[in-house]
C-alpha positions as CSV (number, residue, x, y, z in Angstrom):
1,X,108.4,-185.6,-87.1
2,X,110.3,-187.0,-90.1
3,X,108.8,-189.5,-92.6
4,X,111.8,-189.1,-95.4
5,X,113.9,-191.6,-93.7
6,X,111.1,-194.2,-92.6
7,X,110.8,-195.2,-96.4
8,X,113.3,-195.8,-99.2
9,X,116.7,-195.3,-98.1
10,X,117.4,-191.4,-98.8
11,X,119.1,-190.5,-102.0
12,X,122.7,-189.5,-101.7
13,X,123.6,-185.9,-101.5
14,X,125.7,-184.7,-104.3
15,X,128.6,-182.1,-103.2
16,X,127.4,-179.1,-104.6
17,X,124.5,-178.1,-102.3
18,X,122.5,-174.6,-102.5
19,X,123.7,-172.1,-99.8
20,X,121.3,-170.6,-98.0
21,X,122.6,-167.3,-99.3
22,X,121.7,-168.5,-103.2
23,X,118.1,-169.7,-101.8
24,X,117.8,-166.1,-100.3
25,X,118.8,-164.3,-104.0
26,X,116.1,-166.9,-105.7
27,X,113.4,-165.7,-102.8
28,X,114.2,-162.2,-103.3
29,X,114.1,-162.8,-107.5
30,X,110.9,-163.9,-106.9
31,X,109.4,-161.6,-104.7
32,X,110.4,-159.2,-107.1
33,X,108.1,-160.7,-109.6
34,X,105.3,-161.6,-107.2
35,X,105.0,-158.9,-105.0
36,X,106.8,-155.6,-106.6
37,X,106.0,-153.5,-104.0
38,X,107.8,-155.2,-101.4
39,X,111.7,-155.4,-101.1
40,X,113.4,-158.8,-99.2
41,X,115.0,-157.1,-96.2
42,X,116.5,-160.3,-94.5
43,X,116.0,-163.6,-94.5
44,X,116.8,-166.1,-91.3
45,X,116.4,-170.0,-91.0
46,X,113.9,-171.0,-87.8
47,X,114.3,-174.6,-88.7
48,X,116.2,-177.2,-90.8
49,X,115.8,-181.1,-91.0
50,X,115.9,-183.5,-94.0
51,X,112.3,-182.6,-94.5
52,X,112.7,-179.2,-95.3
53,X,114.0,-176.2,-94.3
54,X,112.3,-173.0,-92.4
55,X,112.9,-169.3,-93.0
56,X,111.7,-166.6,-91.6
57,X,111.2,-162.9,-94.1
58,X,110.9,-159.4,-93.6
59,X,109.8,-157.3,-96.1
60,X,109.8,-153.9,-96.9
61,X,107.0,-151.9,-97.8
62,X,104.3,-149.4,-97.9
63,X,103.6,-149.0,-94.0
64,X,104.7,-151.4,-91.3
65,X,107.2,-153.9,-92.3
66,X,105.6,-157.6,-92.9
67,X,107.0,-161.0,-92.4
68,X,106.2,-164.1,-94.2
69,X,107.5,-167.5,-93.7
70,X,109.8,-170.0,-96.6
71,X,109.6,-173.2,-96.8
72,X,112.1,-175.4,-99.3
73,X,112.8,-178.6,-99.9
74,X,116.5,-179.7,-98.7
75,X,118.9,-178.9,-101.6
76,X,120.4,-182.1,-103.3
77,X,117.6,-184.6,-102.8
78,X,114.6,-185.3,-104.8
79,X,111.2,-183.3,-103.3
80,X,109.3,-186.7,-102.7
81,X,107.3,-188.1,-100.0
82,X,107.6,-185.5,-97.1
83,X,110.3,-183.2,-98.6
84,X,107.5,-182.6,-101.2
85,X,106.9,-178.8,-100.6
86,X,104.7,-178.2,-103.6
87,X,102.5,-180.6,-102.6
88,X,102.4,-179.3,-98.9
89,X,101.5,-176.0,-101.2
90,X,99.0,-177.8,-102.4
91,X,96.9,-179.1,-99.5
92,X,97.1,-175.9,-97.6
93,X,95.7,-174.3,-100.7
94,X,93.2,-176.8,-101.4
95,X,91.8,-176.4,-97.3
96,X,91.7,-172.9,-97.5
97,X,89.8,-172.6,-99.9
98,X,87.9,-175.7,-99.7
99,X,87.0,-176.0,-96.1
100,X,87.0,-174.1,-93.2
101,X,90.9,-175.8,-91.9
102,X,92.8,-172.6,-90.6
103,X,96.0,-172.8,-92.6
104,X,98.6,-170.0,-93.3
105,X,97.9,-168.5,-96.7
106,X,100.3,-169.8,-99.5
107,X,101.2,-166.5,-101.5
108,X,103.8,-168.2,-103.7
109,X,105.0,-171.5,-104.9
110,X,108.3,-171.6,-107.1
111,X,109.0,-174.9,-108.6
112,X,112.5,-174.9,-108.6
113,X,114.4,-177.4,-111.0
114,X,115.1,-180.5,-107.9
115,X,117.4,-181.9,-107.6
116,X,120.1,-179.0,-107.8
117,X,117.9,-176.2,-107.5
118,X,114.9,-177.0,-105.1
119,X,111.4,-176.2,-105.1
120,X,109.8,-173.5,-102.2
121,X,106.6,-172.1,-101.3
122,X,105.5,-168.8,-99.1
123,X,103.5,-168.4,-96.5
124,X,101.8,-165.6,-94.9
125,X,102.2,-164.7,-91.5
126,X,99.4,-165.9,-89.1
127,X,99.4,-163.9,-85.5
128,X,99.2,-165.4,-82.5
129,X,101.5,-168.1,-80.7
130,X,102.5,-171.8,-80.7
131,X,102.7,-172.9,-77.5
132,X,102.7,-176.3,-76.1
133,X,101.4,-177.1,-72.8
134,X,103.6,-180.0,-71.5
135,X,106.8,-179.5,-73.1
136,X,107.2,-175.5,-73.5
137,X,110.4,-174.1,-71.6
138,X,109.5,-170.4,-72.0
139,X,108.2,-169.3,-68.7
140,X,104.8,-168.2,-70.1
141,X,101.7,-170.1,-69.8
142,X,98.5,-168.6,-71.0
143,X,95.3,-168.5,-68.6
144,X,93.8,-171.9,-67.6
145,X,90.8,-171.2,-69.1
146,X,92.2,-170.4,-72.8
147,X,94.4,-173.6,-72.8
148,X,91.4,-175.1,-72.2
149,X,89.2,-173.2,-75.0
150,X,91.9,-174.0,-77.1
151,X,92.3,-177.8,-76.8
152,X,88.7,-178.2,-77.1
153,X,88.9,-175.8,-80.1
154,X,91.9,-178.2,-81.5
155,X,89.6,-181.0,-80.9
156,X,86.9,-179.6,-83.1
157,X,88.8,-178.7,-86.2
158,X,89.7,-182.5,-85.6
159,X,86.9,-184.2,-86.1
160,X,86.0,-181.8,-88.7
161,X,89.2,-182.5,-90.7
162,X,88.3,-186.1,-90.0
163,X,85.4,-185.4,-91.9
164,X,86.7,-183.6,-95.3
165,X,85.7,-186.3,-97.9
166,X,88.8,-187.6,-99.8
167,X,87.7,-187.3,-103.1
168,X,88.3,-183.7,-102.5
169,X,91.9,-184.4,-102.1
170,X,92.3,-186.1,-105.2
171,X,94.1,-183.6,-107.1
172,X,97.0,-183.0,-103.9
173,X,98.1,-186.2,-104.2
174,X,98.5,-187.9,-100.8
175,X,99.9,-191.0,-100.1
176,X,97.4,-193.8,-99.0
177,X,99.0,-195.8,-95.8
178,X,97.9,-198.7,-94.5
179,X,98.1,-199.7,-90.7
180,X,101.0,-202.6,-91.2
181,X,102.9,-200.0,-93.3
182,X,102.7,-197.2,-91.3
183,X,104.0,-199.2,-88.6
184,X,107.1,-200.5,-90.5
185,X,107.7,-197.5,-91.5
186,X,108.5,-196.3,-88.4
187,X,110.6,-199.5,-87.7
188,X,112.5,-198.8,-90.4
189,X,113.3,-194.6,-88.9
190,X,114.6,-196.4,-85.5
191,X,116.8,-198.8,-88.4
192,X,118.0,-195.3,-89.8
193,X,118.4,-193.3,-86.4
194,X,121.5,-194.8,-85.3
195,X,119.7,-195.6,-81.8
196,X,120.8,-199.5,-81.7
197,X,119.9,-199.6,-78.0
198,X,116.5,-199.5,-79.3
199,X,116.0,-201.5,-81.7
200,X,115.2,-204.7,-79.8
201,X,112.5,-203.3,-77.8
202,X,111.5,-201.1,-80.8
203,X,111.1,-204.5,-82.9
204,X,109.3,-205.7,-80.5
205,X,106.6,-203.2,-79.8
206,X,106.1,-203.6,-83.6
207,X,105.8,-207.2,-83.9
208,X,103.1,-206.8,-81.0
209,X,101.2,-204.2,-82.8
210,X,101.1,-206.1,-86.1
211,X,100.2,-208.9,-84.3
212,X,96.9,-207.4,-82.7
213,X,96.1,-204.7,-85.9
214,X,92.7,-203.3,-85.2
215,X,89.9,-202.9,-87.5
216,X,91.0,-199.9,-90.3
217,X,88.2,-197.0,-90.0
218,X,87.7,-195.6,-93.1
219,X,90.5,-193.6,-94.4
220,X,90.7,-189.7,-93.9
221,X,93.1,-187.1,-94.2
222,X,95.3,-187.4,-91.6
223,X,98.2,-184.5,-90.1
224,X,100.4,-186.3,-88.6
225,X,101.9,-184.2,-85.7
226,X,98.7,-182.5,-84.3
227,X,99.4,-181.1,-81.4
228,X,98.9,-178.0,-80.0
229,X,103.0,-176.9,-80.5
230,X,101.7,-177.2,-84.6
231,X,99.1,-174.3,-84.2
232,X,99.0,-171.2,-84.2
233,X,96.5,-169.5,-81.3
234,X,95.2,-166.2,-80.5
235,X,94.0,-166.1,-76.8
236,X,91.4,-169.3,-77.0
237,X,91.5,-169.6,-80.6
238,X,93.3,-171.7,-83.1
239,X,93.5,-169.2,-85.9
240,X,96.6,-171.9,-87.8
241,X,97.2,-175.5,-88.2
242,X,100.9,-175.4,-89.2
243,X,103.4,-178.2,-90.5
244,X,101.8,-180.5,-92.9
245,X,104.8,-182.3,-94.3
246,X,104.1,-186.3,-93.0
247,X,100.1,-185.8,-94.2
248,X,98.3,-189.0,-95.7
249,X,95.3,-190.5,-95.8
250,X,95.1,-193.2,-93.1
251,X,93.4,-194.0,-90.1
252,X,92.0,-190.8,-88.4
253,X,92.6,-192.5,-84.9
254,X,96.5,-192.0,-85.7
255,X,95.9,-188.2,-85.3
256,X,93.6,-188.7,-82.3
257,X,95.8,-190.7,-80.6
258,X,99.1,-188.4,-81.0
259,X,97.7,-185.3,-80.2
260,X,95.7,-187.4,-76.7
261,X,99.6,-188.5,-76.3
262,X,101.0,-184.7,-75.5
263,X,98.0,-184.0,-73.4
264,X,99.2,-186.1,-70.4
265,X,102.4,-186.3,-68.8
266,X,102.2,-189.7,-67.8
267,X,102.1,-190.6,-71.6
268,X,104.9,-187.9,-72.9
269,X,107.8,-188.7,-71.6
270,X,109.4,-185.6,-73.2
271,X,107.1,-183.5,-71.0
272,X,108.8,-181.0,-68.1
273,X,106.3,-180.8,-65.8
274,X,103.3,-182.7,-65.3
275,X,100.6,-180.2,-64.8
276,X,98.9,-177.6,-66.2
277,X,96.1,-175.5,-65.1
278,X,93.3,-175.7,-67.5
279,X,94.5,-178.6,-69.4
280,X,91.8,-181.4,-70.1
281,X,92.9,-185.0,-69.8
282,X,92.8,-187.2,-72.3
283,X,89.5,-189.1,-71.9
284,X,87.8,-185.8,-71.6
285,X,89.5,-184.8,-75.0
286,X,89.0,-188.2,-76.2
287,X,84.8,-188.1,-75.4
288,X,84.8,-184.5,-77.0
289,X,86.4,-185.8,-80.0
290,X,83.3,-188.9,-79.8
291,X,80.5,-186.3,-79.3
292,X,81.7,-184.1,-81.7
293,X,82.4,-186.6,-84.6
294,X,79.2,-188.6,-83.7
295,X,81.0,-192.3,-83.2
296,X,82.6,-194.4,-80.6
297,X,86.6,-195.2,-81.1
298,X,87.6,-198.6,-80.4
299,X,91.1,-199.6,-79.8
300,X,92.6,-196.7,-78.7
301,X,95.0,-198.1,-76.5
302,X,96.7,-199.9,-79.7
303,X,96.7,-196.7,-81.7
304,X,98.2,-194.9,-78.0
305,X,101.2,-197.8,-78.6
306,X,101.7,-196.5,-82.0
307,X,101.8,-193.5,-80.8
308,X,105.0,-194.6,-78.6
309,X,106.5,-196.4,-81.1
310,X,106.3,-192.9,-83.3
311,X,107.5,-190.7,-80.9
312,X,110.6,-192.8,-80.3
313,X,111.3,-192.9,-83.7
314,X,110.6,-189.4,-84.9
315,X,113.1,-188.0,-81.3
316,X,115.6,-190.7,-82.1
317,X,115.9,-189.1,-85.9
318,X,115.9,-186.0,-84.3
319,X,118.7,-186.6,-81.8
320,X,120.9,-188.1,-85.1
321,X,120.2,-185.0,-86.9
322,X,120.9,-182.8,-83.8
323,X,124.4,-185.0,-83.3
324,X,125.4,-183.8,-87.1
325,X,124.4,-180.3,-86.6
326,X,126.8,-177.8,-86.7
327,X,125.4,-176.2,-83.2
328,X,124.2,-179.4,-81.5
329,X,120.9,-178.6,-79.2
330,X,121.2,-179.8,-75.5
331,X,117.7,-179.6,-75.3
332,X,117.3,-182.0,-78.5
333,X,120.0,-184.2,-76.9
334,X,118.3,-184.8,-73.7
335,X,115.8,-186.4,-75.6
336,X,118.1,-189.7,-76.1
337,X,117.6,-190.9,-72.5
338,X,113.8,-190.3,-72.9
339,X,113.6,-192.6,-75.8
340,X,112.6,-196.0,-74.3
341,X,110.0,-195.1,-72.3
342,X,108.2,-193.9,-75.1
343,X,108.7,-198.2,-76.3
344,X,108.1,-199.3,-72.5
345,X,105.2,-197.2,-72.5
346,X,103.6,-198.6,-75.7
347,X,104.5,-202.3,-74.7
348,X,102.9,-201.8,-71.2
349,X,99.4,-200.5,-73.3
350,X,99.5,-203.5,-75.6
351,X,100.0,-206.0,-72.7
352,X,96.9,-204.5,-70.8
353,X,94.8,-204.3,-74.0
């Protein structure tokens, strides 16, 4: 997902940009002050974007080697909105110690001096696997019965996270989002995904979604991306909810409703293959969520649009960023044909609403 690009236009990159090589020496100055007893032994990306970028560390030590995970803001442009990696730091601190949220550790935070030289934070390594059921191309697949422990699993730390008062996220500094802006904000990521062919029906979905806004439930924390591919599991277990960069407070039926979306493949169109043993469907998820959390949900099948309209922004950003890349995905590229069914989709669930 990417929310830098749905607001503000982004700030212009100057030409001098930190190498990954320079962010390495800062990580390893650091660690050097932080944790003397361990020495930097390498130091490998596992993912880039305009959000942020992902490294992975091993460290030398006492014993068995250890690795822990960097996350930094992108080098040039101001850490705001989702390229905010402190405050990221901050949430995951403020749940771990606050709730009962897995979240990695945060061992570190280094401030940086953004622009030129940007902010970072470490994380601990949490063990287990992120695997997602619909859309995963490795070959594995756990047992039927742990997917299904851990969807239902998922589902609980949901409804619980639906639940963590905000006043107790006060001092992170979440952004408060409304239902009309979070739809035109992603409007405006379709604008700024070089995806013209999509724009018409895009703008349309939107206008119908604005035009038939539900009543707001009151606002929670929400993730964002929840979805079984952002965790971390151990057999049946989520033991990690990872990647908290588009968090707000908003509607909690905008998490519900994503993480329902990559549960079916009739509703992902990015999914390869439309079955898996031990997977509930979505109104079994959807009545756990209900049972667990105490209330009904209305409107679900406006917040399953926005959920369309989302993913077709968030893969069409994607498949501009891939398209720039030095080593293009074909994987990521495959993604532009999928695109307007996520819009078709989300029109077809407004009409029937």
């Amino acid at each position: 997902m990417n929310r830098a690009e749905a607001g503000p236009a982004a700030e212009s990159r100057p030409q001098e940009l930190e190498s990954d090589s320079d962010l390495t020496a800062r990580v390893a100055d650091s660690l050097a002050r932080w944790a003397p007893e361990a020495r930097l032994v390498s130091m490998s990306a596992v993912g880039a974007g305009s959000s942020g970028r992902t490294f992975t560390v091993r460290l030398e030590r006492d014993g068995p080697d250890k690795h822990v995970y960097v996350k930094a803001a992108p080098a040039g442009l101001q850490p705001i909105r989702n390229r905010d990696v402190v405050r990221q730091a901050r949430l995951l601190r403020l749940l771990s110690e606050r709730t009962s949220i897995p979240v990695p550790p945060v061992l570190h935070v280094e401030p940086g001096q953004p622009p030129a030289v940007p902010p970072f934070y470490v994380l601990a390594e949490v063990e287990g696997e992120c695997w997602e059921p619909l859309t995963d191309e490795s070959g594995r697949t756990p047992p039927p019965q742990q997917i299904r422990d851990r969807v239902f699993d998922a589902t609980a730390h949901l409804t619980h996270l639906h639940s963590i008062p905000v006043e107790l996220l006060a001092s992170v500094g979440l952004e408060r989002v409304e239902l009309a802006a979070e739809v035109g904000m992603w409007v405006r990521a379709l604008q700024r995904a070089d995806a013209a062919e999509l724009l018409d029906l895009g703008t349309s979905c939107a206008q119908a979604l604005l035009d038939r806004i539900p009543d707001p439930l009151s606002p929670t924390l929400v993730h964002g991306d929840f979805r079984l591919g952002n965790q971390i599991c151990a057999e049946a277990t989520v033991r990690a909810i990872l990647d908290w960069e588009i968090s707000t407070i908003s509607d909690p039926r905008i998490d519900l409703a994503w993480f329902l979306m990559t549960l079916s493949g009739q509703t992902l169109p990015s999914a390869v293959r439309d079955h898996v043993p031990g997977l509930p469907d979505a109104d079994t998820v959807l009545h756990h969520y209900e049972s667990t959390s105490g209330r009904p949900l209305a409107a679900m099948s406006w917040f399953a649009a926005l959920a369309g309209l989302r993913g077709a922004a968030a893969m069409a950003l994607n498949v501009k960023h891939n398209r720039r890349s030095a080593a293009p995905s074909a994987r990521v590229e495959r993604y532009s044909g999928l695109l307007p069914r996520y819009l078709q989709t989300a029109r077809s669930l407004l009409q029937s609403s």
